[in-house]
C-alpha positions as CSV (number, residue, x, y, z in Angstrom):
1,X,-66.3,8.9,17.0
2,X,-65.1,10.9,13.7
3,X,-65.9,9.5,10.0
4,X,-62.7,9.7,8.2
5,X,-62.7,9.6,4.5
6,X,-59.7,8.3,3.1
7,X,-59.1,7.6,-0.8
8,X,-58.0,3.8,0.4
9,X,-58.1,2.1,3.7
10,X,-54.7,0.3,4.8
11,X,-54.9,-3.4,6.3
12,X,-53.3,-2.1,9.8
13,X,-55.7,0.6,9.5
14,X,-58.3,-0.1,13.0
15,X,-61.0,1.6,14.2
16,X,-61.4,2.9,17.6
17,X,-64.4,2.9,20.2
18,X,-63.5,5.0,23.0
19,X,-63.5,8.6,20.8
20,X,-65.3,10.9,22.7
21,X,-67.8,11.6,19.7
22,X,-70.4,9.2,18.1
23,X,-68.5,9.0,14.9
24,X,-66.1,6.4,13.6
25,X,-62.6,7.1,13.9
26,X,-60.2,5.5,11.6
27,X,-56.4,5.2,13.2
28,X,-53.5,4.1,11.2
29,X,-50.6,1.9,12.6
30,X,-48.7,5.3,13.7
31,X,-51.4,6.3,15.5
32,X,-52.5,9.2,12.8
33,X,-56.5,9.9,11.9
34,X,-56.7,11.8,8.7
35,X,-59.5,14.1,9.6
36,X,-61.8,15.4,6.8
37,X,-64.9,16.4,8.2
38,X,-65.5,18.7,11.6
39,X,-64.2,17.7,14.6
40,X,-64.2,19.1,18.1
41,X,-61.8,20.4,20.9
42,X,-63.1,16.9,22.7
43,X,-61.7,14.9,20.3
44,X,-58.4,17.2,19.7
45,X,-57.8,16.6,23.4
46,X,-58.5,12.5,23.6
47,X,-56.1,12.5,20.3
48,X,-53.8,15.3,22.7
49,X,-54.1,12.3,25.6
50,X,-53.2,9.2,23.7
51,X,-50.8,10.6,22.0
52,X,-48.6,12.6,24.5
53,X,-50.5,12.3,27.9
54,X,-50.3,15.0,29.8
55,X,-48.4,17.5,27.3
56,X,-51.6,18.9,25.7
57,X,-50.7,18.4,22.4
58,X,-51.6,17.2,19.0
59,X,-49.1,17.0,16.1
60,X,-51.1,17.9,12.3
61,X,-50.2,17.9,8.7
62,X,-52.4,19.9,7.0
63,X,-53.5,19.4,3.3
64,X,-54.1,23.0,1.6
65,X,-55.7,21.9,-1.4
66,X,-57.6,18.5,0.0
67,X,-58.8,20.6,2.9
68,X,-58.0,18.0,5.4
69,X,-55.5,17.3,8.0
70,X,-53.8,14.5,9.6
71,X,-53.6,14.2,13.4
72,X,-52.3,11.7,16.4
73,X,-49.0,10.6,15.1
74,X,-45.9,11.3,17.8
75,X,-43.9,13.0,14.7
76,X,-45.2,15.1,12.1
77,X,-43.7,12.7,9.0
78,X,-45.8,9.8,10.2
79,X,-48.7,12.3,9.6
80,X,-47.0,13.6,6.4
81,X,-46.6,10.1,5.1
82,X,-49.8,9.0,5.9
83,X,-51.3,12.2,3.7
84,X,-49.6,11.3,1.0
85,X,-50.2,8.1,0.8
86,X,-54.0,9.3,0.8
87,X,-53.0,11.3,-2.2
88,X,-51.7,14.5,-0.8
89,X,-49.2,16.5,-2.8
90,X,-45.8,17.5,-0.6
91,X,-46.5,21.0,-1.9
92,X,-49.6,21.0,-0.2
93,X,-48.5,19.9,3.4
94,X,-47.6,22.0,6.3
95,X,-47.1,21.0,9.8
96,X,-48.2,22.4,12.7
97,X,-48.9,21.4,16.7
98,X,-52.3,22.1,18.0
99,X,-52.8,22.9,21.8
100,X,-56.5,21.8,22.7
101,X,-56.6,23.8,25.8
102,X,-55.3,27.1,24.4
103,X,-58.3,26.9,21.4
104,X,-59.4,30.0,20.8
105,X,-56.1,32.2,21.8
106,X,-53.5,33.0,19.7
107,X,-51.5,30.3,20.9
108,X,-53.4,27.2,20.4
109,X,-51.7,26.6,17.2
110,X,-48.1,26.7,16.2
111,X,-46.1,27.1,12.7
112,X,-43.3,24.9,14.0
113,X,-42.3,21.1,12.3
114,X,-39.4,19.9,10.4
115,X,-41.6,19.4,7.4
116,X,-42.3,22.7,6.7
117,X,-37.9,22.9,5.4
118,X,-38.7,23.0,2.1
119,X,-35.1,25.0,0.6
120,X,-35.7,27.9,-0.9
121,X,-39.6,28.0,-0.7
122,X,-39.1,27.7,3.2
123,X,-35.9,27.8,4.9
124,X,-37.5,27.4,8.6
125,X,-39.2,25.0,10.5
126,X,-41.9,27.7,10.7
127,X,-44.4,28.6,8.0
128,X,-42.6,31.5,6.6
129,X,-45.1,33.1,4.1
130,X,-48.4,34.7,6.1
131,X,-50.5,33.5,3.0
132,X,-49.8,30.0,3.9
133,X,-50.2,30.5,6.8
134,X,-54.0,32.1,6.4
135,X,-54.8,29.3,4.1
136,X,-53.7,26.9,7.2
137,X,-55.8,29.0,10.0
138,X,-58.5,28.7,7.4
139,X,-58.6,25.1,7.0
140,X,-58.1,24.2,10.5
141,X,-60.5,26.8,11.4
142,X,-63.4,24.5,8.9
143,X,-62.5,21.3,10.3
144,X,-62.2,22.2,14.4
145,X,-65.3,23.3,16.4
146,X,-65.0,25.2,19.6
C-alpha cells in the first residue's frame, strides 16, 4: 500500500488494505488518493479497477508546483477538489486520464478533462500549451514506476 502525505487528514478520510503494494493508502470519501511519493503500474491498475472496472482507466489532477497528483475519483473535480483542499493552487492543476495498460506508449496518458477550461489561459479541455504539458509528463513520469 502507498504512504500518502497530505497537509491534513479529513474524518471520512480511510485507509485501505487490499493495495497491491506494502504501503498505506489513504482514500478520501470520493474515492481519490492524493499520491506524493512513487507509485507503480500495479497500483495505477487496482486504482483503474475500483474505480471503473474494466475500462482501464484512472482519472488525475496533477499539482505542478506540489509535485503530486490526485488519483481514483470517477470525475476529475472530486480529484481537483480534493488538491485543493490539501493546499493546491487552481493555477497549478491540470487534469488528465491515465491508461495503466498502455504505460510506456504514447498513449497511456491523455490531455483531456473539463478542468483544464481555464478562459483565455486554456480554452480546451486539452492542455493546450506543450510547456505544461512537459511539466505534467515530468511529474507523472517522478511519481509512476514502470
Amino acid at each position: 500500500m502507498l504512504p500518502v502525505a497530505r497537509a491534513t487528514r479529513g474524518a471520512d478520510d480511510v485507509t485501505v488494505d487490499d493495495a497491491p503494494d506494502d504501503r498505506d493508502t489513504l482514500i478520501n470519501e470520493n474515492g481519490v488518493e492524493i499520491v506524493s511519493t512513487p507509485t507503480t503500474i500495479a497500483h495505477l491498475k487496482w486504482t483503474a479497477e475500483r474505480t471503473f472496472g474494466d475500462l482501464g482507466l484512472v482519472k488525475a489532477v496533477v499539482d505542478l508546483e506540489r509535485r503530486v497528483m490526485a488519483i481514483g475519483g470517477g470525475l476529475h473535480v472530486d480529484e481537483q477538489a480534493a488538491l485543493l483542499n490539501d493546499g493546491s493552487r487552481q493555477h497549478d492543476v491540470w487534469g488528465i486520464n491515465l491508461f495503466p495498460d498502455q504505460h510506456g506508449s504514447p498513449d497511456w496518458l491523455e490531455f483531456d478533462s473539463t478542468v483544464n477550461l481555464r478562459p483565455p489561459i486554456n480554452r480546451s479541455r486539452s492542455v493546450q500549451d506543450p510547456a505544461v504539458q512537459a511539466r505534467v509528463l515530468e511529474v507523472v513520469s517522478s511519481l509512476v514506476q514502470g
